[in-house]
DRENTOR-52983 format. One record per residue (C-alpha): residue in one letter; x, y, z negated. Coordinates in steps of 0.5 Angstrom, whole numbers, plus 500, padded with zeros to 3 digits. Example, Ala and Ser with C-alpha at 12.3 -4.5 7.8 and 13.67 -1.06 7.14 Angstrom:
<recs>
A525491484/S527498486/
</recs>
This chain:
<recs>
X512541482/X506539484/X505536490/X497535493/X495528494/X489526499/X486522495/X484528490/X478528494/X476521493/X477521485/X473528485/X467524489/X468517486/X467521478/X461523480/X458517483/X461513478/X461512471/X469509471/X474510476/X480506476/X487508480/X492503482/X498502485/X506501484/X509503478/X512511478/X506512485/X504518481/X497515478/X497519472/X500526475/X494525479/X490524475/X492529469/X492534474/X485532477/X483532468/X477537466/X478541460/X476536454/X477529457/X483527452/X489523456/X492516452/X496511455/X497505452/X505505454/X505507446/X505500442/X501503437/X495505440/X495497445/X495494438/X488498437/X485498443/X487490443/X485488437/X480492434/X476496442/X470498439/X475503433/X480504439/X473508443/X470511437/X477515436/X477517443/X471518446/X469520453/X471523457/X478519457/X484518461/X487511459/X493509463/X496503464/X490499463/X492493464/X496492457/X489492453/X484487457/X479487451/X478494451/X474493458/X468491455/X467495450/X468501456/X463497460/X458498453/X459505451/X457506459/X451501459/X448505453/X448512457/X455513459/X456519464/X459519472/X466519471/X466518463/X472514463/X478514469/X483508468/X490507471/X494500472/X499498475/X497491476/X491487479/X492479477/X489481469/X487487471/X482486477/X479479473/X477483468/X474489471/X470484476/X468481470/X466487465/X466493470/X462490476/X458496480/X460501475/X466502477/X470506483/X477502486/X482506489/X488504490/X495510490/X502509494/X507514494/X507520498/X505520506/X509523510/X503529511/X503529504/X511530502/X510535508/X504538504/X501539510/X494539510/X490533512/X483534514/X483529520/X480521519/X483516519/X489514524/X485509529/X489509537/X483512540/X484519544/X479522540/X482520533/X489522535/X486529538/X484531531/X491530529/X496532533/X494540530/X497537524/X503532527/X509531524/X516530526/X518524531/X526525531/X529518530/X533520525/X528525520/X525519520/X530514519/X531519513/X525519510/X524512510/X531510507/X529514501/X522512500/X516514498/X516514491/X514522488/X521522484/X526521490/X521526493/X520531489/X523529483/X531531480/X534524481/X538525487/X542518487/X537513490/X541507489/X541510482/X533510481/X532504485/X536499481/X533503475/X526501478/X528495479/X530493472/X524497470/X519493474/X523486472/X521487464/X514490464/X511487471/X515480473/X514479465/X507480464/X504476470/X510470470/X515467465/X521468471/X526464467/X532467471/X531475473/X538473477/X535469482/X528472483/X532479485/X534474490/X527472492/X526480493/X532481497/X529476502/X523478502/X526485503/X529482508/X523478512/X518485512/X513486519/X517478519/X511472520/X511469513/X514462513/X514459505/X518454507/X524458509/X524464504/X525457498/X530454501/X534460503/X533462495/X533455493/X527455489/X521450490/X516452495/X511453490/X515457486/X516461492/X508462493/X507465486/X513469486/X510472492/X504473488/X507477484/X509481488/X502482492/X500483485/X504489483/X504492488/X511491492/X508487498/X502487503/X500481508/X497483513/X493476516/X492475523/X486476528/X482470530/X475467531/X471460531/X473460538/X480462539/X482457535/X490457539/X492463535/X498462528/X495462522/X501466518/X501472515/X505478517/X509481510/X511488508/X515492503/X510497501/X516501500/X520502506/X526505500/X526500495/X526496502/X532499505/X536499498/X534491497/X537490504/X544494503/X543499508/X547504505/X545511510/X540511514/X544513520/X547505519/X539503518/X537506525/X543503528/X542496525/X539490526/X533491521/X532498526/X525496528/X522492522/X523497519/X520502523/X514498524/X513497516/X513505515/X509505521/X503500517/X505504511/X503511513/X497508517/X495504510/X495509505/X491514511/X485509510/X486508502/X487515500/X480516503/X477510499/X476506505/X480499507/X482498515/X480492518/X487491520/X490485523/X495482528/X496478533/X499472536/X498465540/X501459540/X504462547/X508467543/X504473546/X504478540/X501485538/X503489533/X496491530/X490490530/X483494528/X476492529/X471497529/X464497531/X465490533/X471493537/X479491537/X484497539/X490493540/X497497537/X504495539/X510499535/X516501539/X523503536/X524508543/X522515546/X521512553/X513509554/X514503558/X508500561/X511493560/X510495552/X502494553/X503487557/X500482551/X494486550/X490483557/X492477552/X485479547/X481478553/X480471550/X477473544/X472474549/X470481544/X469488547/X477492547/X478499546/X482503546/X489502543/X496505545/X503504543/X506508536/X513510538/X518516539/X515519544/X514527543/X507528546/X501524546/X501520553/X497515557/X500508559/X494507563/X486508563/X485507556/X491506552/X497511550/X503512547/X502515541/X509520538/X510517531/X508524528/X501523528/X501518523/
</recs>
């Protein structure tokens, strides 16, 4: 069963603006179903999974192209580097928009060659698992979120389910299509298989990990610090790696796609606020499975409760710009005081703070920290409190507490 992605859109506009468009993302993301569904008649499908067709395509590209000629769909990009300038050629003497569509699950090799080889002739976008708008196949015409009236006005036709436990359900199981629409009904099963899988090809390719054992230990604590500020110092000593080991592991991870960091808002003259980033499991199921919370009844009532809400909240907002080709200016905040905020987006110069509450009551008290912002002596917008709550609500004259369904 095939489920609609929103960034169908994005691929049909980017091939024709573009002579390569190249999908990213985590491992089994769907970045070729998408593809080959999106595949006109003619345009050959290859993937360099199969080792025969790696070895050309690395040892001898200029026979690799002459054999499969465009338009093409090459997956998983990233095992045969060499190939990029030969496609970069084929493109420069008369290649046609959209004559080559790449997928990769990695970006340390892969964007370095690309950067290289394919600089202005190629699209970027970057394929998570489903949102929840797209596992509910609800159409999605809306822009993307931003804690405004307007913007949350042109949701709420389109709004989700805001119940503790739909979500709570919804984000224990993850995101990726397989859980969603595929046949593995046990989730702990296909997680540890996903783990393994992702341990051969990703851990092996970018890092030699002489122990596979204690970089598992290094997911599990890193799972265990999501919407947590990230301190390297911490993370090695409870792995019992060097921080340098940490900082490269982590890397990794950023790499193939299993974390994002979020950096923290500051100008020249706010020199009072913390410098560390904030880490996020990109998959809220791979999190929760490398956590042990073994239901998600016994995850919404632990103590990981709120982080874990809050990374799926970042998630949905994340993949809502990336799905229409666009990259938020997000950020979050927090001073030497301790006074913190969630989310942060600048928009025409303009930062809309957003706080995330794991509760269905709007407190006026979950806003107290935004009057912190008025010392980045820049204009505030309208922001508002992402939460349980049923229906969009105000807090005060320009900020509101936003039901979790309109993600």
């Amino acid at each position: 069963m095939y489920y609609k992605r929103t960034l169908e859109t994005a691929v049909r506009t980017a091939s024709r603006q573009f002579p390569v468009v190249l999908v990213t993302g985590p491992r089994q993301a769907g970045k070729t179903t998408l593809l080959r569904h999106l595949c006109e008649t003619g345009r050959r499908y290859v993937t360099l999974d199969d080792l025969v067709l790696r070895a050309l395509a690395q040892d001898d590209p200029a026979l690799f192209l002459e054999r499969f000629p465009p338009p093409l769909l090459i997956d998983e990009i990233q095992y045969a580097p060499n190939l990029l300038p030969g496609i970069k050629m084929r493109v420069d003497t008369g290649g046609k928009a959209g004559a080559f569509w790449l997928t990769g699950s990695q970006q340390f090799q892969l964007m370095k060659g690309v950067s290289e080889s394919l600089a202005g002739r190629v699209a970027i976008l970057n394929l998570l698992g489903f949102s929840v708008r797209e596992r509910a196949k609800r159409d999605d015409l809306a822009l993307p979120f931003l804690p405004t009236r307007l913007a949350l006005g042109e949701r709420a036709g389109s709004a989700g389910q805001t119940a503790v436990t739909a979500i709570f359900r919804t984000l224990w199981r993850g995101s990726l299509p397989a859980l969603v629409v595929g046949r593995p009904k046990d989730r702990d099963l296909f997680y540890s298989s996903y783990l393994q899988t992702y341990l051969q090809r990703d851990v092996r390719d970018l890092a030699q990990v002489g122990d596979q054992a204690v970089f598992v230990r290094f997911l599990r604590a890193c799972a265990a610090r999501t919407a947590q500020l990230l301190n390297y110092s911490d993370l090695a000593r409870d792995v019992d790696v060097s921080v340098k080991t940490a900082q490269h592991w982590l890397s990794i991870l950023v790499a193939s796609f299993q974390v994002a960091l979020l950096q923290p808002y500051h100008t020249n003259v706010t020199k009072r606020l913390v410098k560390t980033p904030k880490l996020y499991f990109l998959d809220t199921g791979l999190a929760a499975y490398l956590t042990e919370w073994a239901t998600p009844e016994t995850l919404a009532a632990g103590a990981m409760a709120g982080a874990m809400f809050e990374t799926f909240v970042f998630v949905e907002i994340l993949k809502g710009w990336w799905n229409r080709m666009r990259a938020p200016a997000l950020y979050y905040y927090r001073d030497k005081d301790g006074k913190e905020i969630d989310l942060l987006f600048v928009q025409n110069r303009t930062v809309h703070p957003v706080e995330v509450k794991l509760g269905a009551t709007p407190r006026k008290d979950w806003i107290r920290h935004f009057s912190a912002l008025g010392t980045l002596r820049i204009p505030i917008g309208e922001g508002g409190v992402v939460c349980l709550c049923k229906e969009l609500l105000p807090l005060d004259e320009t900020n509101s507490a936003i039901p979790a369904g309109l993600l």
